[in-house]
C-alpha positions in Angstrom: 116.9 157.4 56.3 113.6 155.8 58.2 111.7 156.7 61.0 111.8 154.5 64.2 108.9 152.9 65.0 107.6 149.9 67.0 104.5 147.6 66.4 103.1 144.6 67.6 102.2 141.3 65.3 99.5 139.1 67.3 96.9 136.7 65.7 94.4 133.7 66.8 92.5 135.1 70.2 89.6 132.4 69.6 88.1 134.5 72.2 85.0 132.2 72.5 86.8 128.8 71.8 86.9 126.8 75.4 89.8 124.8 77.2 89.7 121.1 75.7 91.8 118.3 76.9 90.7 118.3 80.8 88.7 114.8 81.3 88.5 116.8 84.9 87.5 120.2 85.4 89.1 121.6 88.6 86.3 123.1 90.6 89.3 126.1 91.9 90.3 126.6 88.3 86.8 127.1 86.2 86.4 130.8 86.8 90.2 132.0 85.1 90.2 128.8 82.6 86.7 130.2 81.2 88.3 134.3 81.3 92.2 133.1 79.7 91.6 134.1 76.8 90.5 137.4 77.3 93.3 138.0 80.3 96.0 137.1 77.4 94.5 139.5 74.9 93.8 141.9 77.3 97.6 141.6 78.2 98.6 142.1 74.4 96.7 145.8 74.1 98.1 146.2 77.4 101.4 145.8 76.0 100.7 148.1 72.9 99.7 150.7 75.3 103.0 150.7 78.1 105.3 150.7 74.8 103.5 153.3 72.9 103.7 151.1 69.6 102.6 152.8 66.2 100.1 150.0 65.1 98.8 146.5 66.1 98.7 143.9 63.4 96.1 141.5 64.0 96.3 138.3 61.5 92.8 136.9 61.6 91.0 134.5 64.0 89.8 136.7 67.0 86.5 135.3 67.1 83.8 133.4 65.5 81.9 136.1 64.0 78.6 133.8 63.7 78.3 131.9 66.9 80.7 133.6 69.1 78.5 135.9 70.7 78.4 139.4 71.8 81.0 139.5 74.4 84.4 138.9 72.0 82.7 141.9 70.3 82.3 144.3 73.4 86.0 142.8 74.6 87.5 144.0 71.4 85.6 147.2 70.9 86.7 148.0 74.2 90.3 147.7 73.5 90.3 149.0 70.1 88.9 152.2 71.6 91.6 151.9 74.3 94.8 152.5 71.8 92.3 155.1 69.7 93.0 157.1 73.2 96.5 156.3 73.0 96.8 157.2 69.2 97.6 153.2 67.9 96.6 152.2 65.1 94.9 149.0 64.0 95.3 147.1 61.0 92.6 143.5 61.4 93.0 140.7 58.6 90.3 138.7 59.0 90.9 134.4 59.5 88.8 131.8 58.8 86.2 132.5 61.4 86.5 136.5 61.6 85.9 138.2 58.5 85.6 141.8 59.3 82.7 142.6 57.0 80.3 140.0 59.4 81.2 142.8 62.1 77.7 143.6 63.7 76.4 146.1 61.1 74.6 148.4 63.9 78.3 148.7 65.5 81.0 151.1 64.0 84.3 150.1 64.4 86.7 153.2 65.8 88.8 155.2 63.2 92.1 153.7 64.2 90.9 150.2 63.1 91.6 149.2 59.0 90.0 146.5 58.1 91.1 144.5 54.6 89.1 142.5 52.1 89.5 138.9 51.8 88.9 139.2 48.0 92.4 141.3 47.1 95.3 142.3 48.5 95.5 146.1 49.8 98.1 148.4 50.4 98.1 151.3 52.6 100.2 153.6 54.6 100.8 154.3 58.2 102.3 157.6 59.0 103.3 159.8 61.6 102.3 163.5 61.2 101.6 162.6 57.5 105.2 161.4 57.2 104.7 157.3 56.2 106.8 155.0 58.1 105.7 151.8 56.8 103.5 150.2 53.9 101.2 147.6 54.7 100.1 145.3 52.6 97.3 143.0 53.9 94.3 140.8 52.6 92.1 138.4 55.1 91.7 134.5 54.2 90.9 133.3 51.1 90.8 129.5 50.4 91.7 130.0 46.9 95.0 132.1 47.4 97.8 129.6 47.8 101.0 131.7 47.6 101.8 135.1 49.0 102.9 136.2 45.4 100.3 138.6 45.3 101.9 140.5 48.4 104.4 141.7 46.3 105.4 145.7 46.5 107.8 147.9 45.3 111.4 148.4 46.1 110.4 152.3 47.0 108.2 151.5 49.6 108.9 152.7 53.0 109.2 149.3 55.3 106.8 146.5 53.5 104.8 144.8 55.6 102.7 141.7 54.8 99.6 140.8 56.9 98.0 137.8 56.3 96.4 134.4 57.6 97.1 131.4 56.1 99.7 128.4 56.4 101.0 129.6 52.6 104.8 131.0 52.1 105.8 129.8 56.0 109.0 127.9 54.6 109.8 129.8 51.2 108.1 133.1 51.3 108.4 134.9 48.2 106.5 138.4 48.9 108.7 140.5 47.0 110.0 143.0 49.1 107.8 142.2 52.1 110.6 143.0 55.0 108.2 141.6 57.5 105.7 138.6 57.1 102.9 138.8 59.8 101.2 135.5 59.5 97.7 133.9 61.4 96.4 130.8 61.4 99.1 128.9 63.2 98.8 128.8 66.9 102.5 127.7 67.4 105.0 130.8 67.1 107.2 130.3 64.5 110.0 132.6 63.2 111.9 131.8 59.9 114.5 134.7 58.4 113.8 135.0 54.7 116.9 137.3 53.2 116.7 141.0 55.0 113.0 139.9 55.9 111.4 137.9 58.8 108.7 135.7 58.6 106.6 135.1 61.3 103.7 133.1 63.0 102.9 134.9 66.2 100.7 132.1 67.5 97.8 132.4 69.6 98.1 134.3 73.3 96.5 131.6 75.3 96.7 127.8 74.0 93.4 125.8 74.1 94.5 122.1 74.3 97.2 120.0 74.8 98.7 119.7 71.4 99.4 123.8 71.6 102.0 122.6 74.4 105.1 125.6 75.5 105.1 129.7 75.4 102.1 131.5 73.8 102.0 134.9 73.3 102.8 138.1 70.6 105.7 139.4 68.9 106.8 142.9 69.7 109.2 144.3 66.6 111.2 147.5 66.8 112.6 149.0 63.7 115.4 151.3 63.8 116.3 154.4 61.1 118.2 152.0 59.2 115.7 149.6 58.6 116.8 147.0 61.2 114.2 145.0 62.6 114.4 143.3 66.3 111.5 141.4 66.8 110.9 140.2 70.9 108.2 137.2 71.6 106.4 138.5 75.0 104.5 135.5 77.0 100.6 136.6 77.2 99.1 132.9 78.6 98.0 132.5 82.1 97.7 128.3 81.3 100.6 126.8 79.9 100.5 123.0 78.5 103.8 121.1 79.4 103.8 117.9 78.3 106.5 115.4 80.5 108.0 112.4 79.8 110.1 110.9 82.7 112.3 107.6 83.6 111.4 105.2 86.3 112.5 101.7 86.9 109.7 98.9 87.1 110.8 98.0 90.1 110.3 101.6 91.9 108.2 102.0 95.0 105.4 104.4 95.3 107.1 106.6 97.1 110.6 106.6 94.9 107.7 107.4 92.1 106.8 110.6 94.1 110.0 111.7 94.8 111.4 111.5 90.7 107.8 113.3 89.8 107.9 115.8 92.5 111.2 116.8 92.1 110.3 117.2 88.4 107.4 118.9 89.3 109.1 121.9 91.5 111.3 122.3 89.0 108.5 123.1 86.1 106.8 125.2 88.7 109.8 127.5 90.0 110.4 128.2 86.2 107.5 129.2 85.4 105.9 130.9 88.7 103.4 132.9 87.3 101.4 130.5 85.5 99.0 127.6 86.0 100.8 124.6 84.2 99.1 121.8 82.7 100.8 118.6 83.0 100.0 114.8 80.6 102.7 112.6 82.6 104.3 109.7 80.5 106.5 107.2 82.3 109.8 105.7 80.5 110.0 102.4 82.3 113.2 99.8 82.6 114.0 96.5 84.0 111.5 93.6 84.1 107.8 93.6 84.0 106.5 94.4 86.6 102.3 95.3 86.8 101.6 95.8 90.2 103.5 99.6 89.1 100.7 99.9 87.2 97.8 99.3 89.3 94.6 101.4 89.0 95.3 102.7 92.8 99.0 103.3 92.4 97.9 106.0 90.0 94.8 107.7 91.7 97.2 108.4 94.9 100.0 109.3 92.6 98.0 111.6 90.9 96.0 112.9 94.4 99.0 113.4 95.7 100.5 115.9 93.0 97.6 118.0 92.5 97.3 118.3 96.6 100.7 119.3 97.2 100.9 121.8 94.0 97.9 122.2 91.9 95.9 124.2 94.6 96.2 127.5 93.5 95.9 130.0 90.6 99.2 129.3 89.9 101.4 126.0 90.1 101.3 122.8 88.2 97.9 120.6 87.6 98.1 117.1 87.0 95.8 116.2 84.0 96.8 112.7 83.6 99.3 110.0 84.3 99.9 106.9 82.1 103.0 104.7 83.0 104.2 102.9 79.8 105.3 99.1 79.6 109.0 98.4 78.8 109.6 97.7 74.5 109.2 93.7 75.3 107.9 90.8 77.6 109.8 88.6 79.3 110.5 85.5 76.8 109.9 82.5 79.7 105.8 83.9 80.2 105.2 82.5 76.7 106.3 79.5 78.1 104.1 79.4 81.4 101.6 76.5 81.9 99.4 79.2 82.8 96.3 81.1 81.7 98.7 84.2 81.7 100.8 82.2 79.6 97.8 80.5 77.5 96.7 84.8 76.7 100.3 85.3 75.1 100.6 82.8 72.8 97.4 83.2 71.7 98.4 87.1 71.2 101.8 85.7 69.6 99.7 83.9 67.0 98.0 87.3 66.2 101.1 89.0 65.8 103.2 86.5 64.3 100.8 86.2 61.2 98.9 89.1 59.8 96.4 86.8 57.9 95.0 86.2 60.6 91.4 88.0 61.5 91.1 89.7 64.3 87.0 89.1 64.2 86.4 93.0 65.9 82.8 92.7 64.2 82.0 90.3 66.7 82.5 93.0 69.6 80.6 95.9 67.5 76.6 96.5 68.4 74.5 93.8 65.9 72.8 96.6 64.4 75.1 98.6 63.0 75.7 99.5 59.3 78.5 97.3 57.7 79.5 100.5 55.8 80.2 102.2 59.3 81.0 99.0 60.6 83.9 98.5 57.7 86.4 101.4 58.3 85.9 100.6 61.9 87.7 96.6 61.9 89.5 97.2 58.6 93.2 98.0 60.2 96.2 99.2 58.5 99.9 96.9 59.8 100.8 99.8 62.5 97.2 100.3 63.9 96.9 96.5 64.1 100.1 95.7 65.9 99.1 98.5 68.0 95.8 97.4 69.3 97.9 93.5 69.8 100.6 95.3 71.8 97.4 97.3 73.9 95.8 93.7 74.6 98.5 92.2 76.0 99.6 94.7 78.2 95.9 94.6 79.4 95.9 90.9 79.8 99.1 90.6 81.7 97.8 93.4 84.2 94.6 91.6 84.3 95.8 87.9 84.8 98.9 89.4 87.0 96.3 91.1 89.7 95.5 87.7 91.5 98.9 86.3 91.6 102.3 86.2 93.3 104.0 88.2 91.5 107.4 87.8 92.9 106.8 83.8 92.7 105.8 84.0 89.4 108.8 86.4 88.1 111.2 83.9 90.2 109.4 80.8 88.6 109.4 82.3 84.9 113.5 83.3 85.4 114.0 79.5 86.2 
């Protein structure tokens, strides 16, 4: 028979790492974009402290040890110190950035924190009034290790645990024994079930750019006498990227725009009221061509609009960007216009129509540059040249379209 006991698996803080991805910086957000990640870790040793957890595993990544400065370091001290009042233990395997032995030699790390070496894997033992209730079994990051084969414990061990950072094991973990995996280095959460065993990324508490879209957070497990384990992801960010892709026709008005967005928009915000979303908008569009949707002005009061009527406070929903996407194909009949519009799309149609054909992008490169920069620069694969083609027209047909009727011109091409 086991003990009960509770911990909590987080990993990734990046204390010092900044928000990316804003092109604008809202003047009303600066101040808690700057402190998210510390209100996110702060909310984790909250957490350990209102559940009165055993331990904290921390898999690597906190900070940048060399250029992160001093705050990460008081911030974590600070904490540490926190759940040494409480009794909670600590057990730190340092990432790529935080290796525990660049810790600030003049400044001793409290009793409850056990660091590991990155060199070899270490086992210890927590216990309760000298009773041990689990074996960990950690190392920090080392490039060389590729498998977590040397994790590996013995049957007899009260409740293995593996701590660890590194993308190794995620999809065939073989840590013998290991009945829980506590992985860093991936700042998605991730949970796989490997036999009587978990393996698990917790992710990082507060995501820094738009490619860490969704939830962030920690994992809070509970193990019961019989060795059960319920692990429980709990939410820590106070910015949450959430990428959205929506359907519009071509022929929709500004204000049938607003009203599909907006009621989008409420949506995201009244199921997730306690957070400051962080919004890339991509527009699905059908029926014919039509440009004038996709006018420079169209999108600046579009996108005024959303952050005015719910991007003003702490929380809600900010509009980061908006970028309405042209339907799969042109109309056939403008290749067929005795027009400069049509003159730009059968000149593009050449292009695409024969790959032989140069695309001459050295002509538009400064004179002076290297041909060895130059080369890797105009040297395009199939997909990345049909991709710039498909970006030219579009751009031409918005361009050539800005002066014209377009309503004459869509009747005259349908003729």
């Amino acid at each position: 028979m086991n003990d009960e006991f509770k911990f909590i698996h987080a990993a990734d803080f990046h204390l010092d790492e900044p928000m990316s991805g804003l092109p604008e910086l809202p003047t009303h957000l600066k101040g808690a974009l700057v402190e998210a990640p510390y209100v996110a870790a702060k909310r984790i040793f909250d957490l350990a402290v209102a559940e009165k957890v055993d331990f904290v595993l921390l898999a690597g990544d906190l900070f940048d040890m060399d250029g992160g400065g001093c705050r990460p370091a008081a911030f974590l001290l600070s904490q540490f110190e926190r759940l040494a009042d409480k009794n909670i233990a600590v057990y730190w395997c340092g990432g790529k950035i935080d290796h525990p032995d660049r810790w600030p030699a003049n400044i001793e790390l409290p009793k409850n924190v056990r660091t590991f070496s990155t060199s070899i894997v270490e086992e210890v033992y927590h216990s309760r009034r000298e009773h041990p209730i689990a074996t960990i079994v950690g190392s920090g990051y080392d490039s060389q290790r590729r498998t977590s084969a040397d994790f590996a414990v013995d049957s007899t061990e009260v409740f293995p645990i593996g701590l660890g950072y590194g993308e190794f094991e995620t999809n065939s973990a073989t840590s013998k024994n290991i009945r829980y995996w506590a992985q860093g280095g991936n700042h998605q959460y991730q949970q796989i079930e490997r036999g009587s065993g978990l393996v698990v990324s917790a992710g990082t508490p507060q995501s820094r750019e738009p490619s860490e879209n969704g939830t962030h957070g920690c994992v809070l497990v509970r193990v019961d006498a019989a060795g059960a384990i319920r692990s429980h992801f709990v939410e820590t960010d106070t910015f949450r990227w959430l990428p959205q892709t929506i359907a519009i026709a071509e022929n929709s008005s500004l204000d049938e725009i607003k009203n599909v967005i907006g009621e989008r928009a409420l949506k995201l915000v009244s199921d997730h009221p306690d957070r400051m979303l962080l919004v890339n908008w991509q527009t699905e569009t059908h029926g014919s061509f039509n440009p004038q949707l996709r006018t420079e002005a169209n999108r600046d009061e579009i996108m005024k609009w959303l952050r005015r009527e719910f991007g003003t406070g702490q929380t809600g929903l900010w509009s980061v960007a908006m970028e309405i996407n042209p339907p799969s194909n042109l109309p056939e009949g403008w290749y067929e216009e005795d027009t400069i519009l049509g003159d730009f799309l059968r000149a593009i149609g050449r292009f695409q129509s024969d790959p032989s054909i140069n695309l001459a992008l050295h002509d538009y490169l400064p004179k002076n540059i290297d041909t060895d920069i130059a080369n890797p620069i105009v040297r395009l694969s199939g997909e990345q040249r049909d991709q710039i083609l498909a970006e030219a027209a579009l751009t031409g047909v918005e361009y050539l379209a800005a002066q014209r009727d377009w309503n004459d011109a869509a009747a005259s091409s349908q003729a």
